[in-house]
C-alpha positions in Angstrom: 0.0 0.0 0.0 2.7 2.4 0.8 5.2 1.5 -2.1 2.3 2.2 -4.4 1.0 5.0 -2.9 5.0 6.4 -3.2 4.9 5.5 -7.2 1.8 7.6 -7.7 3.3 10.6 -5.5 6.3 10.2 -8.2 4.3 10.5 -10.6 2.3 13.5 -9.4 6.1 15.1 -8.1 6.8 14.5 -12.1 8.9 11.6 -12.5 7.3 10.3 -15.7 9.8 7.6 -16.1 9.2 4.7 -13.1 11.6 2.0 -12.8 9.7 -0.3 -10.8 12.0 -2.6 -8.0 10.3 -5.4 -6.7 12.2 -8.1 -3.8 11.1 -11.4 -2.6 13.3 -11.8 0.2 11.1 -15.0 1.9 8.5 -13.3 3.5 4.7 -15.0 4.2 3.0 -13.0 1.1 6.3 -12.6 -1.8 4.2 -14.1 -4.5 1.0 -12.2 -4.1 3.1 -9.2 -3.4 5.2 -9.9 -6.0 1.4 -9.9 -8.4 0.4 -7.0 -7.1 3.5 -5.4 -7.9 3.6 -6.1 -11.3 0.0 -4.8 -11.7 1.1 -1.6 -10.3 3.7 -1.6 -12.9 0.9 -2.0 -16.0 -1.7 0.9 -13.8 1.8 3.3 -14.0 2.8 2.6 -17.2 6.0 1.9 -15.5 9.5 2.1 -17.8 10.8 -1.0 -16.6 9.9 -3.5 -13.6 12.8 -5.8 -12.1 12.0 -8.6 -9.6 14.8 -9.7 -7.4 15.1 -12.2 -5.5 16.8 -12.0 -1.8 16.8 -15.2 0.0 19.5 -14.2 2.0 17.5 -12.5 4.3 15.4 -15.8 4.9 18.6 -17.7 5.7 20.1 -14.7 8.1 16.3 -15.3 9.3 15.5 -13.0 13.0 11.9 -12.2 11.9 9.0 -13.7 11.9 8.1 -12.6 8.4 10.9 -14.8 6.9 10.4 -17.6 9.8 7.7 -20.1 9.5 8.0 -21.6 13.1 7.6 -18.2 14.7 3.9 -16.8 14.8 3.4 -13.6 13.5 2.1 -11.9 16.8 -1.6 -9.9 16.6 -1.7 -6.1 16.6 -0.6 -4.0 19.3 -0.7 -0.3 17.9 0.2 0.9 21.0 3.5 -0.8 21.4 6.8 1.1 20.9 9.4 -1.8 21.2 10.3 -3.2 18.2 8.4 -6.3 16.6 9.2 -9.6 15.7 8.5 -8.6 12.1 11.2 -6.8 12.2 13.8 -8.2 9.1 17.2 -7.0 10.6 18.7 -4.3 8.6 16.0 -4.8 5.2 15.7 -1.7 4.2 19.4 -0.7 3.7 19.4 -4.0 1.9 16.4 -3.2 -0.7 17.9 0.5 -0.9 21.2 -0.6 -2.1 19.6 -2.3 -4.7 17.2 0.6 -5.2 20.5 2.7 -5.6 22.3 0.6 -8.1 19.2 0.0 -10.5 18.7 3.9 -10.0 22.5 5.0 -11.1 22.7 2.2 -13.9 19.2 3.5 -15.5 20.3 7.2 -14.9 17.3 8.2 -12.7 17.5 11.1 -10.3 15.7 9.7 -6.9 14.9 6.7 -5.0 11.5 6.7 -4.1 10.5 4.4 -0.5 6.7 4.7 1.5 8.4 4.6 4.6 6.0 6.0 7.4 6.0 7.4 10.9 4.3 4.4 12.3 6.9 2.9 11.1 9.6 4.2 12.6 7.7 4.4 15.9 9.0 0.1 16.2 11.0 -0.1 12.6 14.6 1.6 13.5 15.4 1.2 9.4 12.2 3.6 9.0 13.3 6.7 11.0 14.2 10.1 8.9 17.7 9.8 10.5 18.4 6.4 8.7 17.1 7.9 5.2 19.5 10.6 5.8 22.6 9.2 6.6 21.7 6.5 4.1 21.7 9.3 1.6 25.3 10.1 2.8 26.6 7.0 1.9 24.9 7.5 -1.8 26.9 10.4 -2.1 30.1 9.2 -1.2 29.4 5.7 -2.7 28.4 6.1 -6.2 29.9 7.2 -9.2 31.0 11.2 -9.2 28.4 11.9 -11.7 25.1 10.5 -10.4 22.9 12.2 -8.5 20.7 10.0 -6.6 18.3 11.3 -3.8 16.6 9.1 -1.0 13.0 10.0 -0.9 10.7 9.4 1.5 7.6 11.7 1.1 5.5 10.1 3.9 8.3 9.5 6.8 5.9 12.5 8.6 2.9 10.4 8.1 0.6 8.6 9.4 -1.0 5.1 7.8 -4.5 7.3 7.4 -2.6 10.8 5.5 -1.1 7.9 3.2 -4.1 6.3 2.3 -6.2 9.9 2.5 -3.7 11.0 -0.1 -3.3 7.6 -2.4 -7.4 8.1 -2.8 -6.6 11.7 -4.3 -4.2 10.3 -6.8 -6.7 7.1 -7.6 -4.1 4.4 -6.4 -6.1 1.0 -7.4 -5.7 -0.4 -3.6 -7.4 -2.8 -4.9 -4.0 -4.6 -6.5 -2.1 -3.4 -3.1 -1.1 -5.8 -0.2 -0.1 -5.5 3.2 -1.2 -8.6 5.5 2.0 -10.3 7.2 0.4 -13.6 7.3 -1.3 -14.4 4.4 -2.1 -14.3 0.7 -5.8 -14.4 0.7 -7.3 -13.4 1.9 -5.8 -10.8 4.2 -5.8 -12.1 8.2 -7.3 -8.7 9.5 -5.4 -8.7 13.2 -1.5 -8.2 12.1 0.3 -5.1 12.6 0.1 -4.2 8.7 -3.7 -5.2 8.5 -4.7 -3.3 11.5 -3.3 0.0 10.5 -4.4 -0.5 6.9 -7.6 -1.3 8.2 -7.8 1.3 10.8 -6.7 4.3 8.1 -9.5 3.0 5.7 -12.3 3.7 8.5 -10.7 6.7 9.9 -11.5 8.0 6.2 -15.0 6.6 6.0 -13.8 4.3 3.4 -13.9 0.3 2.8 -10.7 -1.2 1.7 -11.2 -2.7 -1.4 -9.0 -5.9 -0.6 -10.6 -9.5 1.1 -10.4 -10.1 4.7 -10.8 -13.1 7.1 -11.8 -10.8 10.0 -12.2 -6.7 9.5 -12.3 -5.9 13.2 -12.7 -2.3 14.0 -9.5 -0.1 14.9 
């Protein structure tokens, strides 16, 4: 939901040209993920779309999204430690690919949905990381690219996302964000609960399945 929500705010920022990155690193959900990504790509008109695929984050393991034989615990919004979904040190994984498919195709920024509930349990979410990881950009690419890190919603919350992907008609419909399943979503994760919750704090039903919409 947030990764497409980010391509559309690209779009609508003026980046006509989207390279689309998409990872399966082992988690619960990579192949529909993985579907819905390449839909995205066709509803954006995307210039390119690259799947990679990460296992080594499986093997290193240390999260319950890559980890079959440890449960993916029910949603605690109100929790500041950080969660067993946690996959140690992802996102400076999936940006360094990010980066390097950026610089060899020539584009200018680096687009992640990032949030600030995210970074409330995720420490690979906070603005700090996205800045200091745009440091080593700079000092680790070639002397002629130009790539920024950017992370429009790092300010956000789940609901201003999903206010603003309505405004730009992202088809949330071909979006997922359940932890534990493929269909149809399990309702009481972490990533279904604020999903769900920014859908009714905006009045709106979220167009994707659910085993159990409870209210948030």
């Amino acid at each position: 939901m947030d990764s497409a929500t980010a391509a559309y705010e690209a779009r609508a920022q003026g980046y006509d040209d989207l390279y689309l990155l998409h990872t399966s690193y082992g988690q619960r959900t990579e192949d529909r993920e993985r579907a819905c990504a390449e839909a995205l790509a066709g509803h954006v008109d995307a210039a390119e779309f690259l799947h990679v695929e990460t296992d080594h984050l499986r093997a290193i393991g240390g999260s319950s999204l890559t980890d079959e034989d440890e449960a993916v615990e029910d949603a605690d919004l109100d929790a500041e430690a950080v969660p067993d979904t946690y996959v140690p040190f992802r996102n400076a994984n999936l940006l360094s690919m990010a980066v390097a498919y950026a610089e060899a195709n020539d584009c200018a920024a680096v687009f992640i949905g990032a949030h600030s509930e995210d970074f409330s349990g995720y420490p690979d979410c906070r603005p700090a990381f996205f800045e200091a990881f745009e440091d080593v950009v700079d000092v680790g690419t070639h002397p002629d690219t130009a790539v920024s890190i950017e992370a429009p919603f790092v300010e956000w919350s789940k609901t201003d996302i999903a206010e603003r992907g309505l405004e730009l008609g992202v088809p949330y419909e071909d979006t997922w964000s359940c932890y534990r399943a493929e269909a149809p979503a399990c309702g009481t994760c972490d990533a279904c609960a604020y999903r769900l919750q920014a859908f009714q704090r905006l009045d709106e039903r979220d167009p994707i399945e659910y085993e159990e919409r409870p209210e948030y």
